[in-house]
Backbone as ProteinMPNN parsed JSONL, in Angstrom:
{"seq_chain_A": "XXXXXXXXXXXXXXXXXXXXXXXXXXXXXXXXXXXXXXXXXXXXXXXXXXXXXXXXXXXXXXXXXXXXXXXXXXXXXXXXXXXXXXXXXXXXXXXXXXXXXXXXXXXXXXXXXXXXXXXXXXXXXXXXXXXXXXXXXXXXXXXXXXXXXXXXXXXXXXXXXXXXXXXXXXXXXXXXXXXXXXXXXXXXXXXXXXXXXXXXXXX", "coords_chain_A": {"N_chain_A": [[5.032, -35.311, 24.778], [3.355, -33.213, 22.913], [4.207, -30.136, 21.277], [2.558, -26.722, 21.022], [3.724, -23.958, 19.235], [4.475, -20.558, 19.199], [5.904, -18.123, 16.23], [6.353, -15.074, 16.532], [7.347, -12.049, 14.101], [8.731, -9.097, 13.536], [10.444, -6.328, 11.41], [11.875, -4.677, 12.415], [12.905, -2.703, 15.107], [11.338, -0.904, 15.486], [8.372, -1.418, 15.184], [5.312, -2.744, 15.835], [4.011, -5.683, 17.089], [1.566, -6.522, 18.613], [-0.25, -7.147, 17.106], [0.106, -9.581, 16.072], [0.505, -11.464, 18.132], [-1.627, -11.08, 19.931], [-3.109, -12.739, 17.708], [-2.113, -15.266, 18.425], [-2.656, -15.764, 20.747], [-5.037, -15.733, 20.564], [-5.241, -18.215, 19.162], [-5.097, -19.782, 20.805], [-1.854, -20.257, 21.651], [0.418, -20.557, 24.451], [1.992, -18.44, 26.491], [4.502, -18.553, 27.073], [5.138, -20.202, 24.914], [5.352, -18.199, 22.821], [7.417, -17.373, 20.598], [9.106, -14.179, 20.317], [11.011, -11.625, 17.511], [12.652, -9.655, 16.605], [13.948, -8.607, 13.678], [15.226, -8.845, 10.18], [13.431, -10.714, 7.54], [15.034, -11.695, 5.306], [16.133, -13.872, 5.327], [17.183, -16.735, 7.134], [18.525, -16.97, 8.984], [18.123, -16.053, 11.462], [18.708, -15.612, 15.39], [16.84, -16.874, 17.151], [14.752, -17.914, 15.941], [15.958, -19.79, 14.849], [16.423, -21.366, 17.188], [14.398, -22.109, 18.358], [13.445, -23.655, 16.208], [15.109, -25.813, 16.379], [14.545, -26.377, 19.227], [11.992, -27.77, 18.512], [9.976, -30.764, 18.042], [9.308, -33.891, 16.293], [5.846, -33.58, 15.209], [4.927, -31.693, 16.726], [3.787, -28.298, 16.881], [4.104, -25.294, 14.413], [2.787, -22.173, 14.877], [2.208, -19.22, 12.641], [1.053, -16.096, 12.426], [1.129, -14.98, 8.961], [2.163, -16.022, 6.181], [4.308, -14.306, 5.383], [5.565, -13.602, 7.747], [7.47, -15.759, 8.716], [9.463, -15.477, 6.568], [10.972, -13.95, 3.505], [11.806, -14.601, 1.462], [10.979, -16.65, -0.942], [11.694, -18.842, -2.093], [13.502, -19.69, 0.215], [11.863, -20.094, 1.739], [10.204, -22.539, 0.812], [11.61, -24.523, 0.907], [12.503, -24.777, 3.861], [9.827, -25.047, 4.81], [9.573, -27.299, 3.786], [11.773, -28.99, 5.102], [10.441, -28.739, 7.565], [7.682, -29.62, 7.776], [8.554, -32.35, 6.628], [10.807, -33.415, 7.129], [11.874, -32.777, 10.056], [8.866, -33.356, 10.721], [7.01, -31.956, 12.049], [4.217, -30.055, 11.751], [2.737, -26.847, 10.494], [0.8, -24.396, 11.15], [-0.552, -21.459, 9.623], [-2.098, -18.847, 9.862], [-3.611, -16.696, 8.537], [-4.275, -17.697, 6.356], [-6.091, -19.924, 6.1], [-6.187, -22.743, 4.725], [-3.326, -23.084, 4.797], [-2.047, -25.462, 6.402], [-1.204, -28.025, 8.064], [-1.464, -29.984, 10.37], [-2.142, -32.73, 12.091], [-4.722, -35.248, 11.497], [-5.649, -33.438, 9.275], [-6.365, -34.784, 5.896], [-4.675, -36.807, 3.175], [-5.154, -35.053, 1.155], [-5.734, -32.777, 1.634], [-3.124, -31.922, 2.871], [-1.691, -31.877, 0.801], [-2.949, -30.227, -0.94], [-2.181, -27.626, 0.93], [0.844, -27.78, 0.16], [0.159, -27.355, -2.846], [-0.726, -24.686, -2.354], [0.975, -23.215, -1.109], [3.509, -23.168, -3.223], [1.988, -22.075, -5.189], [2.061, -19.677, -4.173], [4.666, -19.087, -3.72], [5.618, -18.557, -6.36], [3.55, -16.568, -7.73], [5.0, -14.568, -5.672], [7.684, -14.236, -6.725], [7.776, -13.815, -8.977], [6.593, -10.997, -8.819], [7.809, -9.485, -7.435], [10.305, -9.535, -9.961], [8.757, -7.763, -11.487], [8.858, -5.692, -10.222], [11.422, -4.951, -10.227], [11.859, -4.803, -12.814], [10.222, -2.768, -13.276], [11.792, -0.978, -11.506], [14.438, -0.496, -12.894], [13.322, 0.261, -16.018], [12.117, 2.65, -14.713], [14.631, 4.048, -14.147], [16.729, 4.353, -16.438], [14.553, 5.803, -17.862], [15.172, 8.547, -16.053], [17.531, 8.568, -16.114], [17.999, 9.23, -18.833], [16.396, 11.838, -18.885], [18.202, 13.16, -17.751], [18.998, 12.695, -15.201], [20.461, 11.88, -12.56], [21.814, 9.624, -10.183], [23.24, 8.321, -7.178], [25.433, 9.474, -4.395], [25.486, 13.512, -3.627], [27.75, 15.512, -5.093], [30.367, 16.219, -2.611], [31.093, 18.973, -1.407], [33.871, 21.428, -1.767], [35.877, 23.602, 0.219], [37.107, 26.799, -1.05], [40.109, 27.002, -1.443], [40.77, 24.273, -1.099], [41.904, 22.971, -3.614], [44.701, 23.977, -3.609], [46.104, 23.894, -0.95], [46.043, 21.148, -1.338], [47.784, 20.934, -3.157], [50.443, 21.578, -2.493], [50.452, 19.973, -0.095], [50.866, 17.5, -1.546], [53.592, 17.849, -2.462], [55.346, 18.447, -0.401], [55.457, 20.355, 0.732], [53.982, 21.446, 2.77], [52.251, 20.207, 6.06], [49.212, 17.866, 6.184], [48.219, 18.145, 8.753], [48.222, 20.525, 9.383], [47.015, 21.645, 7.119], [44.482, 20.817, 6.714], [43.84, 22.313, 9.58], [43.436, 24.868, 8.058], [41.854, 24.852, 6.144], [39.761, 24.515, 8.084], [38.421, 21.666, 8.474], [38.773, 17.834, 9.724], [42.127, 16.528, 9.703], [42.383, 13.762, 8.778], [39.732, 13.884, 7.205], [40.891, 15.817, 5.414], [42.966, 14.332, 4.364], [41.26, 12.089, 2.861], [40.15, 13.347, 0.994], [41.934, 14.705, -0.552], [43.52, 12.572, -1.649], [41.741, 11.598, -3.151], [41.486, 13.548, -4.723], [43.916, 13.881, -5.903], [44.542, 11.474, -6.849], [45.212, 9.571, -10.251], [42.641, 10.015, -12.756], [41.077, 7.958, -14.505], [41.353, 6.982, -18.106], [38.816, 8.432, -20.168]], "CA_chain_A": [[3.799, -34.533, 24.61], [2.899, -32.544, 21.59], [4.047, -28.898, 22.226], [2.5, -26.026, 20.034], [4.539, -23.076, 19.698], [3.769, -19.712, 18.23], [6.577, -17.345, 15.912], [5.987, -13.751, 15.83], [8.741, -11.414, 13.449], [8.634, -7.637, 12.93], [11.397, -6.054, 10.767], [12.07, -3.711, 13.064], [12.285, -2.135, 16.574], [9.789, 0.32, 15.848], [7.225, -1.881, 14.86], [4.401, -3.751, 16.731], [4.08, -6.698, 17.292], [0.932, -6.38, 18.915], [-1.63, -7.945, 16.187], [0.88, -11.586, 16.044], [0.671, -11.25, 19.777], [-3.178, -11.439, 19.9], [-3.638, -13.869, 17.081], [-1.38, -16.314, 18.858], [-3.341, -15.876, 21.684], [-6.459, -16.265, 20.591], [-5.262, -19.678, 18.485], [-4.242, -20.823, 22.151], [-0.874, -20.36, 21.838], [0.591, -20.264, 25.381], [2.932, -17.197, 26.559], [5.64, -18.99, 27.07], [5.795, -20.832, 23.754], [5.741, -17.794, 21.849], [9.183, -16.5, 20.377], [9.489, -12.913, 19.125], [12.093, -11.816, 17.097], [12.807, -8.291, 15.657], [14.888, -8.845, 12.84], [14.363, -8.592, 8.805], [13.286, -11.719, 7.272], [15.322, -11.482, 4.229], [16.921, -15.077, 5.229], [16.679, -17.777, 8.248], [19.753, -17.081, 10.027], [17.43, -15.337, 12.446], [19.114, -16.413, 16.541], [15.644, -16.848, 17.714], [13.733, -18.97, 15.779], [16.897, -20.977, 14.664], [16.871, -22.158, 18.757], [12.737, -22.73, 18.375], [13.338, -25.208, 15.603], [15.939, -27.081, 17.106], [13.942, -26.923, 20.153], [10.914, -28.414, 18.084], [10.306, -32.366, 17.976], [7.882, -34.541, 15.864], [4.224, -33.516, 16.012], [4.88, -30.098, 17.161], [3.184, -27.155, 15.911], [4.509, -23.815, 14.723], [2.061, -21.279, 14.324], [2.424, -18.065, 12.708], [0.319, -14.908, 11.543], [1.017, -15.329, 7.767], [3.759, -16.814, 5.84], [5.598, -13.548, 5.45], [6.225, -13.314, 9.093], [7.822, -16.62, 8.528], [10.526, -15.25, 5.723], [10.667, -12.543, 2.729], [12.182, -14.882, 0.159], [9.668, -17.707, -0.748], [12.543, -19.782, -2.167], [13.707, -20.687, 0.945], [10.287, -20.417, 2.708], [9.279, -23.641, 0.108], [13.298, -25.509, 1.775], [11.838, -24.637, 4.968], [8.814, -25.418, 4.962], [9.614, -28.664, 3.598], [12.137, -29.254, 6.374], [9.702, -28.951, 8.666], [6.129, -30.538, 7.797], [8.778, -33.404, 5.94], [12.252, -33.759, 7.747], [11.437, -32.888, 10.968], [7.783, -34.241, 11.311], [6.336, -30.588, 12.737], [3.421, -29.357, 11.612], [2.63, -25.493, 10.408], [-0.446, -23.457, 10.918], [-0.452, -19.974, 8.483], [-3.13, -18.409, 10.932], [-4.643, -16.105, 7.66], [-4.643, -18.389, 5.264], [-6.762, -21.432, 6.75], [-5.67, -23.733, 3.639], [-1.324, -23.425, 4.541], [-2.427, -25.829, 7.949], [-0.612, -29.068, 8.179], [-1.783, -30.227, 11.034], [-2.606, -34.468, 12.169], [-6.351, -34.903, 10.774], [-6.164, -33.51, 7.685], [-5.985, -35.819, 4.986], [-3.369, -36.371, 2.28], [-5.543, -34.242, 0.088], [-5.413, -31.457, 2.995], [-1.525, -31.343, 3.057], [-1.226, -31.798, -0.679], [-3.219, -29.115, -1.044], [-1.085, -26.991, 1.04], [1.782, -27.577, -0.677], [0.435, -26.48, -3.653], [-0.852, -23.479, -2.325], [2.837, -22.662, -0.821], [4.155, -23.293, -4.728], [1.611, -20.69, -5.927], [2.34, -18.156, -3.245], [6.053, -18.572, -3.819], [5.58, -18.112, -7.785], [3.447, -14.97, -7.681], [5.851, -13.82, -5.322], [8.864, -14.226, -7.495], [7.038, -12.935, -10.132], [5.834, -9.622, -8.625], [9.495, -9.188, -7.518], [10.69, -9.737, -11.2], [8.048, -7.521, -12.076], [9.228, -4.342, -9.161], [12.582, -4.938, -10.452], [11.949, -4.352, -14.235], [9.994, -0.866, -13.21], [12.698, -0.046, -11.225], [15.366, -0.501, -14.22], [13.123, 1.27, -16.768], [12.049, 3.968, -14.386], [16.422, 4.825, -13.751], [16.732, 4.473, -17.175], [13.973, 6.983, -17.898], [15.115, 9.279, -15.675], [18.994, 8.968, -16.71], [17.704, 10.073, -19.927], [15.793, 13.095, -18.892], [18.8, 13.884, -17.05], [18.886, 12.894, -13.726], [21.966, 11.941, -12.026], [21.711, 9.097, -8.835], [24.184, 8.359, -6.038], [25.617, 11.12, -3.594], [25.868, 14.882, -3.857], [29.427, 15.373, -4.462], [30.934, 17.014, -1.873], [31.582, 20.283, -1.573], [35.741, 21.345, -0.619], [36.596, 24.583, 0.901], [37.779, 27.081, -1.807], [41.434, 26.741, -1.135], [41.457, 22.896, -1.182], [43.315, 22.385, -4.609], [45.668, 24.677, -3.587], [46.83, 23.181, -0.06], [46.288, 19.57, -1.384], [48.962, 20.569, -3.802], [51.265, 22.011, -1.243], [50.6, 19.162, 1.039], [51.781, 16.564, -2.011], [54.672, 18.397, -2.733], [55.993, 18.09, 1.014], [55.728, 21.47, 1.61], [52.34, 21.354, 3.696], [51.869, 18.917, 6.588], [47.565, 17.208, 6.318], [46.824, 19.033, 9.939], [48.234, 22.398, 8.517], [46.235, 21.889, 5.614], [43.481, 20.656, 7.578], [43.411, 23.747, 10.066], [43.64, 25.894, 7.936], [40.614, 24.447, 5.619], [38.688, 23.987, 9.142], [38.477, 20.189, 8.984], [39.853, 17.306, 10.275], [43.096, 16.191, 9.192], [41.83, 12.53, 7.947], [39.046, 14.495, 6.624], [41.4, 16.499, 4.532], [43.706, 13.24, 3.631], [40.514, 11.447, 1.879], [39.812, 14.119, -0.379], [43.266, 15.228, -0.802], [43.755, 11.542, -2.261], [41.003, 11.525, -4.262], [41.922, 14.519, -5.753], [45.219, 13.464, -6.719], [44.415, 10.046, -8.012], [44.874, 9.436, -11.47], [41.412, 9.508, -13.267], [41.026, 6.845, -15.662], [40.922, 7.753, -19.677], [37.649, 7.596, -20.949]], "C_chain_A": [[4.004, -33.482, 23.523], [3.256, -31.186, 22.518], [3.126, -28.096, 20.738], [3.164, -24.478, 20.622], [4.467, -21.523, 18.381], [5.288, -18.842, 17.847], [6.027, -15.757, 15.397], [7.402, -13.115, 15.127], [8.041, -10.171, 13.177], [10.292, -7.036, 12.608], [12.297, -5.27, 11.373], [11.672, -3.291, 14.413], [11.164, -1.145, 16.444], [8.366, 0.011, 15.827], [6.795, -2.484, 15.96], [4.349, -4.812, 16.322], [3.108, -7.315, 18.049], [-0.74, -7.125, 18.634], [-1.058, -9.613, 16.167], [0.018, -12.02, 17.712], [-0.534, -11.871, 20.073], [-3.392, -12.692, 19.48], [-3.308, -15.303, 17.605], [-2.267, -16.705, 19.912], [-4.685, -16.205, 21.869], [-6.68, -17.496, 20.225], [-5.33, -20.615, 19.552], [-3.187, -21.289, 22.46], [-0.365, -19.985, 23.204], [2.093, -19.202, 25.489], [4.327, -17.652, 26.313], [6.623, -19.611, 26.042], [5.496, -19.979, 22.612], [6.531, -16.887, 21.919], [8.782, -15.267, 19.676], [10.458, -12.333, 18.711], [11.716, -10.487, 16.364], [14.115, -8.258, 14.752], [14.594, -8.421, 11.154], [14.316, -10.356, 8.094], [13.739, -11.814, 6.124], [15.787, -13.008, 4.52], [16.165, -15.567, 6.701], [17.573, -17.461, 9.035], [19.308, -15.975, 10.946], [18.023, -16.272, 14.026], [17.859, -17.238, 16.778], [14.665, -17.703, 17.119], [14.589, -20.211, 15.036], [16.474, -21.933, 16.221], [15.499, -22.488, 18.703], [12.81, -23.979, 17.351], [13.974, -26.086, 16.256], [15.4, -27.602, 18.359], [12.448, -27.898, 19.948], [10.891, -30.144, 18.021], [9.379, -32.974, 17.244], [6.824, -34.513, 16.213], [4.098, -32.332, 16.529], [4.294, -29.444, 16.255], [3.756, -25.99, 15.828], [3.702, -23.213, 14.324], [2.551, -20.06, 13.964], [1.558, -17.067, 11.932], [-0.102, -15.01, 10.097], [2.347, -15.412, 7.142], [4.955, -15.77, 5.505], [6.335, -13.288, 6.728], [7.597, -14.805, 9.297], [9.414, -16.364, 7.457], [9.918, -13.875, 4.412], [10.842, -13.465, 1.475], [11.483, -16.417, -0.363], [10.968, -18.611, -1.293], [12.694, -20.714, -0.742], [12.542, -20.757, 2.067], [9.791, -22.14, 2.348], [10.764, -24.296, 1.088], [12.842, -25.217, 3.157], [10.523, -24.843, 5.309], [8.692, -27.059, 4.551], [10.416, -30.098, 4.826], [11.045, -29.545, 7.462], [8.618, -29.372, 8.806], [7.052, -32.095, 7.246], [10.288, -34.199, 7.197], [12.18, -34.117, 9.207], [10.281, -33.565, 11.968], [6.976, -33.41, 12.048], [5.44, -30.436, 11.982], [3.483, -27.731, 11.429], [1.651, -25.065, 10.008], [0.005, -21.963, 10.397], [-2.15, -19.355, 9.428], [-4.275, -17.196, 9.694], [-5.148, -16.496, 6.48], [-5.055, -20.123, 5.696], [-5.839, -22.683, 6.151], [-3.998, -24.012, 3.644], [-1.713, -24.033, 6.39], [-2.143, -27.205, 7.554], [-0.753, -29.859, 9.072], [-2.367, -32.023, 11.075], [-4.221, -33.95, 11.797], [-6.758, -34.28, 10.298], [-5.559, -34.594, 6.999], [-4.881, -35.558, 4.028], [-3.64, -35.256, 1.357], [-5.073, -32.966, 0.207], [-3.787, -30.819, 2.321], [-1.332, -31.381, 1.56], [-1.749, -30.289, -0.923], [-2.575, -27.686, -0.271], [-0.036, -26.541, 0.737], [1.253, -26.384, -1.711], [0.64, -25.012, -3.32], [0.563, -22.356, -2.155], [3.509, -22.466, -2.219], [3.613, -22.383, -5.46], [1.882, -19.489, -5.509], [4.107, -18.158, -3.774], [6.221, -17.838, -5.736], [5.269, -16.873, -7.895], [4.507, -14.235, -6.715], [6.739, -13.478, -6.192], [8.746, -13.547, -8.405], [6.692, -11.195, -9.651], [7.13, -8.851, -8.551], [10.225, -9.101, -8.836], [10.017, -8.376, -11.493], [8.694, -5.543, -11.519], [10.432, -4.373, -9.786], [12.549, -4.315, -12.271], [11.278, -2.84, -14.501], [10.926, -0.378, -12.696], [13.812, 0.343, -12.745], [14.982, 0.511, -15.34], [12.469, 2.52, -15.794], [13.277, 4.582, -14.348], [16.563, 5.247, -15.308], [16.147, 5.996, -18.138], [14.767, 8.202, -17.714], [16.828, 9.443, -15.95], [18.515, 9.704, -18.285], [17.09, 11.211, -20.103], [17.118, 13.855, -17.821], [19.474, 13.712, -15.604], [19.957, 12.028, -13.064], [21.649, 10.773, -10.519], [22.776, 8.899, -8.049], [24.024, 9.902, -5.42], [26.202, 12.192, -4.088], [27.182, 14.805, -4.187], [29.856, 16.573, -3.094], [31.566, 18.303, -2.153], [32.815, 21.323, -0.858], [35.625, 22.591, -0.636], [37.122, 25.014, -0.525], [39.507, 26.741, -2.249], [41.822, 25.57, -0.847], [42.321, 22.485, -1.963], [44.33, 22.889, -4.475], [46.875, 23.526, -2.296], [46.607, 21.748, -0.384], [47.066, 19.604, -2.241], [50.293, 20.554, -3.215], [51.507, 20.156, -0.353], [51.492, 17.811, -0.17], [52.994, 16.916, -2.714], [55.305, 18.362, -1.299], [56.077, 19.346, 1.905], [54.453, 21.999, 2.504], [52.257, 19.982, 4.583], [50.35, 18.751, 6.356], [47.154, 18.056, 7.904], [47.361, 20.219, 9.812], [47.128, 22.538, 7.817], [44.782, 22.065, 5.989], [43.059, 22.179, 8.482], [42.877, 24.57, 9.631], [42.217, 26.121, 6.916], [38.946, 24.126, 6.381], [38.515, 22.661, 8.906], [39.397, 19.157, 9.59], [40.824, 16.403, 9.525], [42.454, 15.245, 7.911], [40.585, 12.77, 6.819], [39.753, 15.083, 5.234], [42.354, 14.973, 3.081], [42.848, 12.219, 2.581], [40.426, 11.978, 0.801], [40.932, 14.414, -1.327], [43.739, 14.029, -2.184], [43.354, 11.317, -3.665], [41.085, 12.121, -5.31], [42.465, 14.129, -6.633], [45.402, 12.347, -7.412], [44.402, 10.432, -9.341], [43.629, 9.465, -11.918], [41.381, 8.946, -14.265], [40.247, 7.933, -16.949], [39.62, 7.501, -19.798], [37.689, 7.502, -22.484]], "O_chain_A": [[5.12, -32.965, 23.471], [2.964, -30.961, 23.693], [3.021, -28.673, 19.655], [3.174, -23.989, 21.751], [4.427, -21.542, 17.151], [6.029, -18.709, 18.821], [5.512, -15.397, 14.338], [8.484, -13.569, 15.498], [6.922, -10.143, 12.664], [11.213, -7.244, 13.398], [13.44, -5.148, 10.934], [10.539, -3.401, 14.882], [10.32, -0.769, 17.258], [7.426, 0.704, 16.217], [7.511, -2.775, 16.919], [4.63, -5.037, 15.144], [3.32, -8.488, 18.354], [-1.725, -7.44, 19.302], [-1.773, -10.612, 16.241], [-0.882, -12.8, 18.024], [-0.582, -13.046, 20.435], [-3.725, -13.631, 20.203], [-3.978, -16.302, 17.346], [-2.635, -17.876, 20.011], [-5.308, -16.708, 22.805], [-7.701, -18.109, 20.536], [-5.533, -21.826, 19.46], [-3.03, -22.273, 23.183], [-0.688, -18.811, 23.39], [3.035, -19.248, 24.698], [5.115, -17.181, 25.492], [7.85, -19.689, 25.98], [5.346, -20.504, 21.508], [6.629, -15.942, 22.702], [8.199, -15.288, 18.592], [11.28, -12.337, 19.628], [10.703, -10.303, 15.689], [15.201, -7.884, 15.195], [13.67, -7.63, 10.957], [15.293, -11.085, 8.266], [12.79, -12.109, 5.398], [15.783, -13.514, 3.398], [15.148, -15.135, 7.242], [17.267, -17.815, 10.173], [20.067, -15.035, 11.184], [17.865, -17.493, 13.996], [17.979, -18.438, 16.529], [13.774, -18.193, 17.812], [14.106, -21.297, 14.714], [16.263, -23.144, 16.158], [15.415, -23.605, 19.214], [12.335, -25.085, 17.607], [13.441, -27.102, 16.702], [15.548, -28.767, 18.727], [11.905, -28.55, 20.84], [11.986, -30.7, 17.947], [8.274, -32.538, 17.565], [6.439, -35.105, 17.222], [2.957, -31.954, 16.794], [4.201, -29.766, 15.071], [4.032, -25.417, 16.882], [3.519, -23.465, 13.134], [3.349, -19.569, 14.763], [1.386, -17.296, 10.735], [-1.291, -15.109, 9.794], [3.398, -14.933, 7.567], [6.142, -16.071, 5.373], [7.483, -12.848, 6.79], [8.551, -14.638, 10.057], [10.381, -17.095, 7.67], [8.904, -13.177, 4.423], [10.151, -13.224, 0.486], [11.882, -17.335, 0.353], [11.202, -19.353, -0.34], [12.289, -21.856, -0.525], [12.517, -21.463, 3.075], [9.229, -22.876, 3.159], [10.459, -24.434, 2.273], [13.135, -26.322, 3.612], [10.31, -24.716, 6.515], [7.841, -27.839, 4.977], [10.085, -31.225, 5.196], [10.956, -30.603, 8.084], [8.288, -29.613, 9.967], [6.367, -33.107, 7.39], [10.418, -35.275, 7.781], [12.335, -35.252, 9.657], [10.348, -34.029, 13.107], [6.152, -33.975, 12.768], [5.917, -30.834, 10.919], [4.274, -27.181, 12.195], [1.323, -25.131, 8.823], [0.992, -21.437, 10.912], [-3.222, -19.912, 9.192], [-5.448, -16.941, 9.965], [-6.027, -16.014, 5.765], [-4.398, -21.157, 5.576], [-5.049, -23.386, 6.782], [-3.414, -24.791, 2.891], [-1.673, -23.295, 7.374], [-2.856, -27.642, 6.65], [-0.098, -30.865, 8.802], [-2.963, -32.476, 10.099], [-4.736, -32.832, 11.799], [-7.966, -34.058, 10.372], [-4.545, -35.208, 7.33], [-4.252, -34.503, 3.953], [-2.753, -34.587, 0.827], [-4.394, -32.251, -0.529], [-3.457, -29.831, 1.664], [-0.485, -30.548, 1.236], [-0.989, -29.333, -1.072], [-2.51, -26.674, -0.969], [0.301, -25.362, 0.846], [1.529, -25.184, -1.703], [1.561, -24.272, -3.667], [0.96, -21.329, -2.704], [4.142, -21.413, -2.298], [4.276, -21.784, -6.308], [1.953, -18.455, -6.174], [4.619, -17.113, -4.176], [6.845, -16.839, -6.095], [6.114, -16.001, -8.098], [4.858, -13.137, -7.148], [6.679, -12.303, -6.553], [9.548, -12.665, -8.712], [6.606, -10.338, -10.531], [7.497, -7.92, -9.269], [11.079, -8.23, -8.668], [10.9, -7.594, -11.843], [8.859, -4.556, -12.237], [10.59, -3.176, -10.026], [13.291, -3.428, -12.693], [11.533, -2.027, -15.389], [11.249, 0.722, -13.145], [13.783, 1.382, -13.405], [15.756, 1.392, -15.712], [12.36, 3.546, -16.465], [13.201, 5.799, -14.516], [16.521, 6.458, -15.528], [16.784, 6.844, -18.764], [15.106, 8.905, -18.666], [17.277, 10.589, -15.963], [18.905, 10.836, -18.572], [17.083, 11.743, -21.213], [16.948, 14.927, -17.241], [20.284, 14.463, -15.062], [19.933, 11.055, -13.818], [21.105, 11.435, -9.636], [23.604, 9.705, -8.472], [23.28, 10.866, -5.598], [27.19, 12.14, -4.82], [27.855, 13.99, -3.556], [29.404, 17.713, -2.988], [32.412, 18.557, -3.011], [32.737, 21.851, 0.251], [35.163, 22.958, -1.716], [37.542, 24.138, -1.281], [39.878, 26.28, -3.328], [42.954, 25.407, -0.392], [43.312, 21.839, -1.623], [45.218, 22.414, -5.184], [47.851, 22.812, -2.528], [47.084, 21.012, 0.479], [47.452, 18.479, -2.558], [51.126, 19.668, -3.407], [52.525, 19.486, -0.177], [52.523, 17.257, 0.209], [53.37, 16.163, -3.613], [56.43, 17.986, -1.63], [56.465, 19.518, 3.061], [54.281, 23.199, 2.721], [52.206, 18.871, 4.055], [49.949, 19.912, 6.29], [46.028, 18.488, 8.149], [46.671, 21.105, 10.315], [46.355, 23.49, 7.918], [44.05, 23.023, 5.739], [42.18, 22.964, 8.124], [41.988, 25.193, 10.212], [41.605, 27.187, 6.851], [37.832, 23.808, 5.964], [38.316, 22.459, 10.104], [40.551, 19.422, 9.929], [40.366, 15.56, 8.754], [42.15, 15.549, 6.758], [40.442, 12.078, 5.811], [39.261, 14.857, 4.128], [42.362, 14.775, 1.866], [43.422, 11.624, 1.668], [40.56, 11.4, -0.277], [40.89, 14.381, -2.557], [44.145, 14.358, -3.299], [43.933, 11.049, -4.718], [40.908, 11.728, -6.463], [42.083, 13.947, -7.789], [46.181, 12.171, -8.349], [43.763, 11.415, -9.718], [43.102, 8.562, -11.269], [41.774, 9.632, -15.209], [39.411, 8.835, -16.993], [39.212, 6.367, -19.55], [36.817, 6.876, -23.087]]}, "name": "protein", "num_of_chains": 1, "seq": "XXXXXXXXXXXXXXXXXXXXXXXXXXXXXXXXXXXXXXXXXXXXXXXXXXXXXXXXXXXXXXXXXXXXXXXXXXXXXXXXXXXXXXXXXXXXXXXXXXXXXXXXXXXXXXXXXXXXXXXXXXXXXXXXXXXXXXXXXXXXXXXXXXXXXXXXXXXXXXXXXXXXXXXXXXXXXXXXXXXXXXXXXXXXXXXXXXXXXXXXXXX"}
């Protein structure tokens, strides 16, 4: 018997999950056959809807919200999605986009047309991404040139650090002397201490 089976994903514990929840419910997805999964969809190696495919069988349906709940990286959304309307023999309803619906009785036109649509969604994706990535680059850029400095603060040592981190590599300072006496803790003292003393490369 044909099951249909609904995937909700939110990125995060803090989020709801509340609007999938519904939509599933209103498609006629039953409670039981829908998985939720709080994870980030940057990839597939999600526990939770790995064990829903494998539990899937020819003719099954997966429904879900919209194809980002499904993954982040349309690459392997198009290898997955092919897996599974082709390999497998499953079906996949896109619940906001009528036209990504794979479903028995549509025609070849139907599912062709799906595809494409999947091939245009993954393109503009890739593209917009390309696109966030080349403002980021010239905005750093920019802003290295007006000055502006990224990574972390440096840290800020206790007056009397170069002193007892010389002491301490000369032998005449133990690290929880040094430490005490700088108020931190030992290992605390031994990172910096290190760092200090490292060589710094010529420029």
């Amino acid at each position: 018997m044909k099951q249909t089976y609904g995937y909700v994903r939110v990125s995060t514990r803090d989020q709801n999950e509340a609007r999938q929840l519904a939509a599933m419910e209103a498609f006629g997805v039953a409670g039981d056959h829908i998985v939720v999964e709080k994870q980030s969809g940057k990839d597939f190696q999600r526990p939770r809807y790995q064990a829903l495919v494998r539990a899937m069988e020819p003719g099954d349906v997966l429904v879900i919200k919209s194809i980002d709940r499904l993954g982040r990286n349309y690459g392997e959304i198009l290898e997955q999605w092919a897996y599974l309307t082709k390999t497998l023999g499953a079906a996949v309803v896109v619940l906001d986009m009528p036209l990504l619906d794979t479903r028995e009785g549509r025609d070849l036109t139907g599912r062709l047309i799906a595809d494409i649509v999947l091939q245009l969604l993954s393109y503009v994706a890739e593209t917009e991404r390309e696109n966030i990535r080349q403002r980021q680059a010239e905005g750093i850029a920019a802003a290295r040139e007006r000055g502006i400095r990224f990574g972390r603060k440096p840290v800020e040592l206790p007056q009397d650090f170069e002193r007892l981190a010389l002491l301490w590599e000369r032998g005449e300072l133990s690290s929880r002397a040094a430490a005490k006496q700088l108020d931190m803790s030992y290992q605390t003292f031994l990172r910096h201490a290190k760092a200090f003393l490292s060589p710094q490369p010529q420029k």
